[in-house]
C-alpha positions in Angstrom: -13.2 9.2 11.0 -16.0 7.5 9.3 -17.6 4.1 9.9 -16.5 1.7 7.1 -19.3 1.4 4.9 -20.4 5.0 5.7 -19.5 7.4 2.8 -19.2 11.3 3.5 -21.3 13.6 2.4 -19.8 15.3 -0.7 -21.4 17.2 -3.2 -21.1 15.4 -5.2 -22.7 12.0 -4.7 -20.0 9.4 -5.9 -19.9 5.9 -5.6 -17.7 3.8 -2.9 -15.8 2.7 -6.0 -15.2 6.4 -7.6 -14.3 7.3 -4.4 -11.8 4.5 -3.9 -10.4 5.2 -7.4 -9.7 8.8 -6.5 -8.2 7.9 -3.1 -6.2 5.3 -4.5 -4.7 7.8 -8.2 -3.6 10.3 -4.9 -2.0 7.7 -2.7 0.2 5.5 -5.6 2.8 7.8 -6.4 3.3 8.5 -2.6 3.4 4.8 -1.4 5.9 3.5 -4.9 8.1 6.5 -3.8 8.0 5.1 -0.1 8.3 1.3 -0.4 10.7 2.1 -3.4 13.2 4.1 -1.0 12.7 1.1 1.3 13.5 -1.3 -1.0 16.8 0.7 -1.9 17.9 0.9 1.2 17.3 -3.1 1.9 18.9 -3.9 -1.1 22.2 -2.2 0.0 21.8 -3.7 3.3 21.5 -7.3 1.3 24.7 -6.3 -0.7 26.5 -4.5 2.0 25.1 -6.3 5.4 27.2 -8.6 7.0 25.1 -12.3 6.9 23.0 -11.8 10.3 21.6 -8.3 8.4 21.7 -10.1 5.1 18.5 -12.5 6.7 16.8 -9.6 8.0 17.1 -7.5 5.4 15.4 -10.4 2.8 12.5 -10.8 5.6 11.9 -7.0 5.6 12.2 -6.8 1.5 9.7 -9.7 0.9 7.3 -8.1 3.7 7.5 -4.4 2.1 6.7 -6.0 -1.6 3.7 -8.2 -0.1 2.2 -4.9 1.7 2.6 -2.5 -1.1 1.2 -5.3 -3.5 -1.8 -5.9 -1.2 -2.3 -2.2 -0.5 -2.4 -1.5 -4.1 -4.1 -4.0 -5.9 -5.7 -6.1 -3.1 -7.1 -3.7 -0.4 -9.7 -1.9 -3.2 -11.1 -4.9 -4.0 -11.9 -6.2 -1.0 -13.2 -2.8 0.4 -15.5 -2.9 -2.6 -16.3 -6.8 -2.2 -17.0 -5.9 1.6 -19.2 -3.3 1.1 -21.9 -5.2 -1.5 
């Protein structure tokens, strides 16, 4: 694993940002089907849970939209902030 502002050695020689972009088009359908099948599942459990499961399950469903939001839209631009 590389250092954070180390890039590999492609060859092509693309930019942190290109590179991010790429990463981030291969990961988005993979982490929306993830967090969505999470969110299913909590949503039953919210529907379905008794009232000690209903609290827990709202904690977990308010967590797993805050960490896909910052891992989509957040994360790149900080990476790219961080590295200028």
């Amino acid at each position: 694993m590389t250092a954070f502002g180390e890039q590999r050695k492609t060859k092509s020689r693309a930019t942190l940002e290109e590179q991010l972009n790429v990463a981030m088009n291969q990961t988005l359908s993979r982490t929306i089907l993830t967090s969505g099948s999470v969110v299913l599942v909590l949503v039953a459990l919210i529907l379905f849970g008794g009232k000690v499961i209903h609290e827990f399950a709202m904690i977990l469903l308010v967590g797993v939209i805050a960490g896909t939001y910052s891992t989509v839209t957040i994360v790149p631009a900080v990476a790219i902030a961080w590295n200028h």
